[in-house]
N, C-alpha and C positions, 0 to 999 in steps of 0.2 A: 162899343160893346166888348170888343177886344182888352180894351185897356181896363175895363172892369173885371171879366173875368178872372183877369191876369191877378188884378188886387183881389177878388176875392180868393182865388188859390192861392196867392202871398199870406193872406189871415187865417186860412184853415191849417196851412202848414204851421204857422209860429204858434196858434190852440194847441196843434198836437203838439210842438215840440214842449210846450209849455207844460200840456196833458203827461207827458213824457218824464219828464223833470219833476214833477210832484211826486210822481210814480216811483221813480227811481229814487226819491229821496226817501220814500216811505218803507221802499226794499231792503233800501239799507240798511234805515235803521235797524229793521227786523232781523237781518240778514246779520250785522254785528253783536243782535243777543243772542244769536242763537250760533253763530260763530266762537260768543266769545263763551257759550256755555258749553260747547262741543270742543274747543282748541282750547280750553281752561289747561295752563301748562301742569303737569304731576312732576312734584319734587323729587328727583331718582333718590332711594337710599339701598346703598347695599349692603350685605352683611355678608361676613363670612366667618362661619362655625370653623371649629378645629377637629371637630369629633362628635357624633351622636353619643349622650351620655344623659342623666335623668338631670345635674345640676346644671348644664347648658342648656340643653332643652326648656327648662325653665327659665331661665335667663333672657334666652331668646323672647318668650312670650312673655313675658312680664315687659320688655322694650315696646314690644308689638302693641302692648294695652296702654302701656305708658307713655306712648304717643298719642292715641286713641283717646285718651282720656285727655290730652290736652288740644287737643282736634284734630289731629295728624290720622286720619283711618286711611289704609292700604285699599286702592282702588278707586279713592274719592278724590283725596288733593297730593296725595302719596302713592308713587309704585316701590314697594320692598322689592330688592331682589336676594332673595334666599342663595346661599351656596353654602353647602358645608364639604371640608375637605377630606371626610372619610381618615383623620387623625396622620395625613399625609403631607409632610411641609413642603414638598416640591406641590402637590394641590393648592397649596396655601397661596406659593408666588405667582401659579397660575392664574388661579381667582380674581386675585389681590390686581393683576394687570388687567383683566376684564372689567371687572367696576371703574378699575380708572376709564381706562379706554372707553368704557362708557359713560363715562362722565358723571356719574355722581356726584349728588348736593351733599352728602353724605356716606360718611363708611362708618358699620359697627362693627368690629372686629372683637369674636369673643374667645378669649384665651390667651396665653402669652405668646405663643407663635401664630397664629395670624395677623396677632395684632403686628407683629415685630413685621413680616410678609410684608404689609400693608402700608407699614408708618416710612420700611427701605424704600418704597418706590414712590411716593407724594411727599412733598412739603406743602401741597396748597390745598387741596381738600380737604374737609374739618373731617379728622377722625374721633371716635367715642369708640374705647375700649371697656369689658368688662371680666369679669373672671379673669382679670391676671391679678396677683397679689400684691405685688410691690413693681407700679411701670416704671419708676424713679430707678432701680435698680436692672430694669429690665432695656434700660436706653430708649423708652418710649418717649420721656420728658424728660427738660432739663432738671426740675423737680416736683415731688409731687404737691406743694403746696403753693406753686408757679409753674404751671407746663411751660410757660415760652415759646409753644410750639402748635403746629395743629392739631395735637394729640390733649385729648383729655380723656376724661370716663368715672366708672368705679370700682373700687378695688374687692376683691371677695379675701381679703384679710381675714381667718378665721382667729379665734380666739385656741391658739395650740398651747396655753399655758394653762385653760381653763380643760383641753382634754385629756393632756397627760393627769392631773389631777382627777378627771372623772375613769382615767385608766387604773389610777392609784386605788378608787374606792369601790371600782366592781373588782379588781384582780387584787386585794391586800398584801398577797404576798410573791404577789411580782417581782423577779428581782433583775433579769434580763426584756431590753426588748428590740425586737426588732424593726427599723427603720427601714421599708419597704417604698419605693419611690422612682421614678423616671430619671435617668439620667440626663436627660432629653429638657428638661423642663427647669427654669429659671425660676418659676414660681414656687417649685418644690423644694429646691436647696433655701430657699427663702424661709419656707417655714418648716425645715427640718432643723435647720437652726438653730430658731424658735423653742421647737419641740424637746433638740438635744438641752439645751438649757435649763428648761422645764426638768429633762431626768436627772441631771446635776445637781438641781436644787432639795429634788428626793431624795437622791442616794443610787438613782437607778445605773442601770450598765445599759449599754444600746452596743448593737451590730447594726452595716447598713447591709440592705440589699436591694441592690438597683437591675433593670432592667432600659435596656434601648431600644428595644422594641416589645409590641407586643407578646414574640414567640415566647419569649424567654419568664411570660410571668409566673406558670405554672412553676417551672424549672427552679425558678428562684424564691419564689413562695417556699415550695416544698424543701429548700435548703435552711431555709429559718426554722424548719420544723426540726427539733431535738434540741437546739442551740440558745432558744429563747420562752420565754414562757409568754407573751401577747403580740401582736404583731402591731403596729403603728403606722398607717399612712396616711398624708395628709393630703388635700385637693388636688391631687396628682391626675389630671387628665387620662393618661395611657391605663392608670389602676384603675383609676372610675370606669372606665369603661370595661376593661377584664374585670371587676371586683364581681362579680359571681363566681368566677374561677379562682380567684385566691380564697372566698369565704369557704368554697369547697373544697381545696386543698386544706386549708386551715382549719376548720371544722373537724375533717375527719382525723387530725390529728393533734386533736385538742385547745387547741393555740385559739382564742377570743380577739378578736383583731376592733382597735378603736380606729375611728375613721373620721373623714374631713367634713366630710358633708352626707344630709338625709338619704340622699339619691343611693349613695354609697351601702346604706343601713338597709334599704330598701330590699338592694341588691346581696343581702345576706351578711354584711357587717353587723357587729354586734351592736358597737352604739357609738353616738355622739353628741356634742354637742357645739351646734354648728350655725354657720348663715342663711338664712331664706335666697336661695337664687332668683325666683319668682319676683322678689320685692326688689332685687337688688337691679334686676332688670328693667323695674319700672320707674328707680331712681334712672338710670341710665335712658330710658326712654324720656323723661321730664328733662333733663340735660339736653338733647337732643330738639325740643323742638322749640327752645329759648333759641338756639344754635341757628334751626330753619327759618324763626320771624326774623332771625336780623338783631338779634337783642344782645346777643351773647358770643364768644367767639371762643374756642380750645383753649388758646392762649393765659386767658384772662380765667379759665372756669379752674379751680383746686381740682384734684383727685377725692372724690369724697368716699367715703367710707360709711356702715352700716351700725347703727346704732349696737353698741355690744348687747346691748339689755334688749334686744331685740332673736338673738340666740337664742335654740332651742334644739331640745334635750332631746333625743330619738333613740328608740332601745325595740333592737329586733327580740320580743318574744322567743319565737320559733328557736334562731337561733342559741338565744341564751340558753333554751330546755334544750337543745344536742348538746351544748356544753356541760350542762348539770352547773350551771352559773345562777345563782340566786343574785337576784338584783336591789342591792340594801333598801329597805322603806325610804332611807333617806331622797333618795331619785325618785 
């Protein structure tokens, strides 16, 4: 009776251990979809603005959709992380060491100095730049039709041969202007360049007037006034973002100022004719998430650029009537 016992409590134990095992197999399984739907890793991207201004802002969210539309959404398979540096380069390299540190799959750096921030402290991180004009010239890549490097993106090139010309046919008898611009900014001398060439080909005369910082825009605005007859500046971050203070300076002393971009116009500039930030964002978001499958690398992606025929014409009303500026049918 002993020795029976003994085997029937040997067979009830190896049932359970058995009971156990089945059990355990069945947890697991469950236990790994619902592991693997809860520990699903999120691709770090980070970004870092240079400045609040209406054509980054755009920028920014046209990336954000332009991921979005290629399946990339923020909070699903994607954490964005937003930083903007309040137009301050020492924020810039701050920033720019947190995303490392935090290990980003990805950096978007939009403007020419974050991007530069950014591209000094990583070689191995894929960066995607947008709103600098020419990175080829800005040491982002080795060039822009071959980055060679982790850096790629797109450029907000504006068409500045196409606004001195529309500066030509609201002001006909313009004959001074004034280049108003950041001293500070590599994309600015870039296309003031541009611009000056542009007034040589008219006939026109140009003064510059720069600014290093913010304080000094009013200051220097208000010195182009008697000395020039339109004011000129082009996707200058530091203007973009004061441009309600130079449109107001300028205004009340007659001076029509052509500008780089809509934001700009928005902000009390007379007019332009210029790049969509928003779209340009959304190329740079589609860059971006060939980058995340695995398909594509910086190295290997061109600098692309926005279709010119894709520009458009923006003309502040408002301001044109305090000018007493009739704007030709032609426009």
């Amino acid at each position: 009776m002993k020795k029976i016992a003994v085997l029937l409590l040997g067979a009830a134990v190896l049932c359970g251990l058995a009971g156990c095992k089945r059990a355990g197999k069945a947890g697991e399984a469950g236990g790994a979809v619902e592991s693997k739907k809860s520990s699903q890793k999120l691709l770090k991207v980070g970004v870092i603005q240079l400045v609040e201004h209406a054509a980054l802002d755009a920028n920014y969210k046209g990336f954000v959709d332009g991921l979005a539309e290629a399946g990339y959404v923020n909070g699903q398979n994607i954490k964005i992380d937003y930083q903007n540096a309040q137009g301050e380069q020492a924020n810039c390299v701050t920033i720019a060491e947190k995303l490392i540190n935090d290990r980003s799959d990805l950096i978007f750096a939009i403007a020419t100095p974050a991007a530069q921030a950014v591209a000094n402290l990583t070689k191995k991180i894929p960066i995607l730049v947008s709103s600098v004009t020419d990175p080829e010239s800005a040491k982002l890549v080795l060039k822009n039709t071959n980055p060679g490097n982790n850096v790629s993106g797109t450029s907000d090139l504006t068409p500045c041969e196409k606004q001195i010309d529309l500066l030509r046919k609201i002001c006909p008898k313009a004959e001074t202007v004034g280049m108003l611009y950041s001293s500070n900014e590599q994309n600015s001398y870039f296309q003031i360049a541009l611009a000056k060439a542009a007034c040589d080909k008219l006939g026109l005369k140009y003064i510059d007037g720069t600014v290093s910082n913010s304080n000094e825009i009013q200051q220097v605005t208000q010195s182009l006034c008697g000395k020039v007859d339109v004011i000129y500046t082009p996707t200058d971050n530091m203007i973009a973002a004061g441009m309600s203070l130079v449109s107001q300076v300028a205004t009340e002393n007659k001076i029509p100022t052509i500008v780089g971009e809509q934001g700009m116009v928005e902000a009390g500039g007379l007019a332009t004719y210029g790049i969509n930030y928003y779209e340009l964002g959304k190329q740079t978001g589609a860059m971006a998430a060939l980058i995340l499958k695995g398909e594509k690398k910086p190295a290997d992606m061109p600098i692309q650029y926005m279709d010119p025929d894709k520009c458009e014409l923006a003309i502040n009303e408002e301001t044109a009537k305090k000018l007493g500026i009739t704007i030709p049918d032609s426009l």
